[in-house]
N, C-alpha and C positions, 0 to 999 in steps of 0.2 A: 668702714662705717656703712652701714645699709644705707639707700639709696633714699627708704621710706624714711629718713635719723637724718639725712642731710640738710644744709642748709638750704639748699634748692627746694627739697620737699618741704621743709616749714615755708618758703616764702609761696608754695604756692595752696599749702594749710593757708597761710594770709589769705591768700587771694581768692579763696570758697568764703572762709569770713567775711573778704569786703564786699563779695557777691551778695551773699546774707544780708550786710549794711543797706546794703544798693538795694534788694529787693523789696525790704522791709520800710526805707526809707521810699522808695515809687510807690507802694500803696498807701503810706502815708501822704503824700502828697495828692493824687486821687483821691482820696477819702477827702481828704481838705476840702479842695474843688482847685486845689493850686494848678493839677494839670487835668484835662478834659478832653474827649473826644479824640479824634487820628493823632494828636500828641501824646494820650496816654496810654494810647493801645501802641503805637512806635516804641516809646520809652522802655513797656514790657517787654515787647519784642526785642530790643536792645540788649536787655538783662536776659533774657530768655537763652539769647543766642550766646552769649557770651558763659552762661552755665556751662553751653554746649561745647564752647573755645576752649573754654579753660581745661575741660574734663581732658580734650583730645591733647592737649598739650601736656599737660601732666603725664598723661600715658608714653608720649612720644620723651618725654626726658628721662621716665623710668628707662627708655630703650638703650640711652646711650648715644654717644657723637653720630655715629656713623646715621641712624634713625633720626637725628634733629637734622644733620646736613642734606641727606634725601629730603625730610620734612619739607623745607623750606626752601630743595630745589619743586617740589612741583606745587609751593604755593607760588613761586615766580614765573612758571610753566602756565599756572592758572591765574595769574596776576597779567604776563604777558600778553595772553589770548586775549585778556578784556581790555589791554589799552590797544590791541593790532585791530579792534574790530571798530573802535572811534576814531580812526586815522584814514588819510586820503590813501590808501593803497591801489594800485592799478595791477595790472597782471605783471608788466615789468619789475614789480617789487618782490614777487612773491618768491624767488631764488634768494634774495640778499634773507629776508622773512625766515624761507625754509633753514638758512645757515641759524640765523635767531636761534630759532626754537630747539633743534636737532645737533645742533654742533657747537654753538658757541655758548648757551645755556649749559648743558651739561658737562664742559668744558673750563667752565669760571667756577662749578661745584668740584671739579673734579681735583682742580689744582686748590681749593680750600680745604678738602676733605686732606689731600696730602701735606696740607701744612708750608704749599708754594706761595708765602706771600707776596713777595716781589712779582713773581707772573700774573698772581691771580688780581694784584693792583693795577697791571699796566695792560691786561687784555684787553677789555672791553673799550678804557678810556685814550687809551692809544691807538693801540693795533687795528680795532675793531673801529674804530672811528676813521684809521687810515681808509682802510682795507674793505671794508662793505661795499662802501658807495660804486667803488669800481666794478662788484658784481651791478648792479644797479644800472653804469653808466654805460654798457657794451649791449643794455638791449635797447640802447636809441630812443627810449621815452624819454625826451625834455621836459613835456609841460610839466610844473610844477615841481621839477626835478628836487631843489634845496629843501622843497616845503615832505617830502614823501622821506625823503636819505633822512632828515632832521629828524620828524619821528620814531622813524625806526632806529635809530640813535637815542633819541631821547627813551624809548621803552626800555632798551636795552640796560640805559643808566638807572632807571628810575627800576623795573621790574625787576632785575639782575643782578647789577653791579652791587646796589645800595643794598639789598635782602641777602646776598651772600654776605654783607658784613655782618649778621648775627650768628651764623655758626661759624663764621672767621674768628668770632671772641672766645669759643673754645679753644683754640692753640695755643692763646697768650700763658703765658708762664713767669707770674708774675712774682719775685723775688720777695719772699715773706709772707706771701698771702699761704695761710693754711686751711682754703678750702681749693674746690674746685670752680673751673674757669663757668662751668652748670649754675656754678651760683651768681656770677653774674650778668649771664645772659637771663635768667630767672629775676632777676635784681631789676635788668633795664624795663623787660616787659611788663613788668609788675607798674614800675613809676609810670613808665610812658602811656600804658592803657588805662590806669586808673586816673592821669590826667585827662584823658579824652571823656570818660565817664564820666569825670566830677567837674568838670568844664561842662557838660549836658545838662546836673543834676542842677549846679551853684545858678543857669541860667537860666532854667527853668524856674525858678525858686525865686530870683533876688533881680535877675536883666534886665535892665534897660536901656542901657546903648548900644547898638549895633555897631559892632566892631566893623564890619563889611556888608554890608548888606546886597550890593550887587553881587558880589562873588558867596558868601552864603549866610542868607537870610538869620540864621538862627544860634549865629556867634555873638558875644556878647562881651564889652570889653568886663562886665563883673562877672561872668561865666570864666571867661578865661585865665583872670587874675585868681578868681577861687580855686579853679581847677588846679593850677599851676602852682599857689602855694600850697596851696593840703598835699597834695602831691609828693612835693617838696621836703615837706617835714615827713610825710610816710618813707621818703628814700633816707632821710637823715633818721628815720628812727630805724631802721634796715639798715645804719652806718657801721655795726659791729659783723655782720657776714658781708661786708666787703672792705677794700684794702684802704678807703679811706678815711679819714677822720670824720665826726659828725658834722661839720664846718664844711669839709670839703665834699662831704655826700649831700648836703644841701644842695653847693653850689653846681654840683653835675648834675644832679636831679633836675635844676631850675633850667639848666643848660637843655637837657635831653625834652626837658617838657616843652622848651619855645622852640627846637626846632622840629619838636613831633607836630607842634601847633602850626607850624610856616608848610611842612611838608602835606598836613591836613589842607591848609587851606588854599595853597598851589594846585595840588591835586583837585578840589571843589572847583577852582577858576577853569583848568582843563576840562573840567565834565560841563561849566555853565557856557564855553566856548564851544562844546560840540551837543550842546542840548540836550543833557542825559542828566536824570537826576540820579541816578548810580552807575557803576561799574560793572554792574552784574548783578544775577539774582541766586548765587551759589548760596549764601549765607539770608535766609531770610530773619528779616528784621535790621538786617547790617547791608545789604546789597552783593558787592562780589569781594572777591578776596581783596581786590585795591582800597576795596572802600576800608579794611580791616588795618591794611599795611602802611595807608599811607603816612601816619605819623612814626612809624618805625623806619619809613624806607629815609627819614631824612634826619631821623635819630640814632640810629645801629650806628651809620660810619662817621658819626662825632664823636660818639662816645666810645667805639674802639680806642679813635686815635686821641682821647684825651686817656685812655689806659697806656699805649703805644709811648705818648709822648710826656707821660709825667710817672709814670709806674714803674716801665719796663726797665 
């Protein structure tokens, strides 16, 4: 089956439609007067950029495994750089740093790309957790020793470990499904970004309690209950190109959507802890690649291992 005829390609045909929705619906709301000023021109820039996401991801799935798992090593290359440049780093760090970037990055892609899942699950959160710190501790900087190793741990988890679980969903080989594993890494991204979108949209629109407002302002517990059920039903209605029932595509859907939400809103508390209101400026109107990932970095390795542990 041609690649443009697959189920992957119609979910991401959806996903220009629900851009469509999205676009046409932000000037409908502007026009209203519902949104105004540096909220309306963000919100465009939101949809803008995300035309621009989508276009490149679509291209990069026409490519094939090999071109998603590259993909998504140098979004965590470009993900890592912007969480190593919010961190107490000292010159002492920057050997454990250099292994990060150069050896152990390329390395947790390499054993995913070969389909090592046992290695590619225990490097990072074992080994690398063993095994770093000791480059770390032989150049004799103390001060703040726990607080520097942590981080650099903690990037490694969150930049690394967690974003190679999306092209780790390509290897799954799941008994009865007759598409390919493209369509539901196509599946997750679809449910999880258009909850972040329509959690924006339902907020703007209908909010009024702030869900958190010290960690970020602009969550809202009806933003996120809307987001999360349309969402919801968009995965359950996308339950026939994937392996489970409409029942149970809700309920993963709802799964992947609260913890795209926790991983979003985690990530917001680290950026209000080091005083940065984004990640970067790679993606404008969106900040940096973190700002893009963060609800997938803590939804990819749920929703593998509810494929892993109820599928396989």
């Amino acid at each position: 089956m041609s690649r443009f005829y697959s189920p992957s390609a119609f979910v991401f045909y959806g996903l220009f439609a629900f851009l469509i929705v999205a676009t046409l619906l932000a000037r409908w709301l502007i026009a209203r007067g519902k949104v105004r000023g540096d909220t309306a021109r963000n919100l465009m820039d939101r949809i803008w950029a995300w035309w621009v996401m989508i276009g490149l991801l679509a291209l990069i799935f026409t490519l094939g495994a090999t071109a998603i798992t590259v993909f998504f090593a140098l979004c965590s290359f470009a993900a890592l750089r912007e969480f190593a440049t919010v961190t107490h780093t000292r010159r002492a760090d920057h050997g454990a740093l250099a292994l990060a970037f150069y050896v152990i990055l390329p390395l947790q892609y390499l054993l995913v790309w070969l389909n090592l899942p046992i290695f590619a699950a225990l490097l990072i959160p074992v080994y690398c957790f063993l095994l770093l710190p000791v480059v770390t501790v032989f150049r004799g900087e103390v001060a703040g020793f726990l607080t520097r190793v942590s981080e650099t741990q903690w990037g490694l988890m969150v930049c690394v470990y967690c974003v190679s679980h999306i092209p780790a969903i390509l290897s799954l080989q799941i008994p009865g499904y007759r598409y390919s594993s493209f369509t539901l890494v196509a599946w997750l991204v679809l449910v999880v970004q258009a909850s972040d979108v329509l959690q924006y949209v339902w907020g703007k629109s209908i909010g009024r309690h702030l869900l958190a407002p010290r960690v970020s302002p602009s969550k809202t517990v009806e933003g996120l209950a809307g987001g999360m059920l349309s969402a919801s039903l968009l995965g359950m209605a996308l339950a026939p190109i994937t392996p489970f029932a409409w029942w149970q595509a809700g309920l993963v859907a709802l799964a992947v959507t609260a913890m795209g939400f926790l991983g979003g809103l985690i990530m917001s508390a680290i950026k209000r802890d080091r005083g940065v209101k984004d990640w970067g400026t790679l993606v404008q109107g969106h900040g940096g690649i973190l700002d893009r990932l963060d609800s997938l970095v803590f939804s990819a390795p749920v929703f593998l291992h509810i494929l892993a542990w109820g599928w396989l």
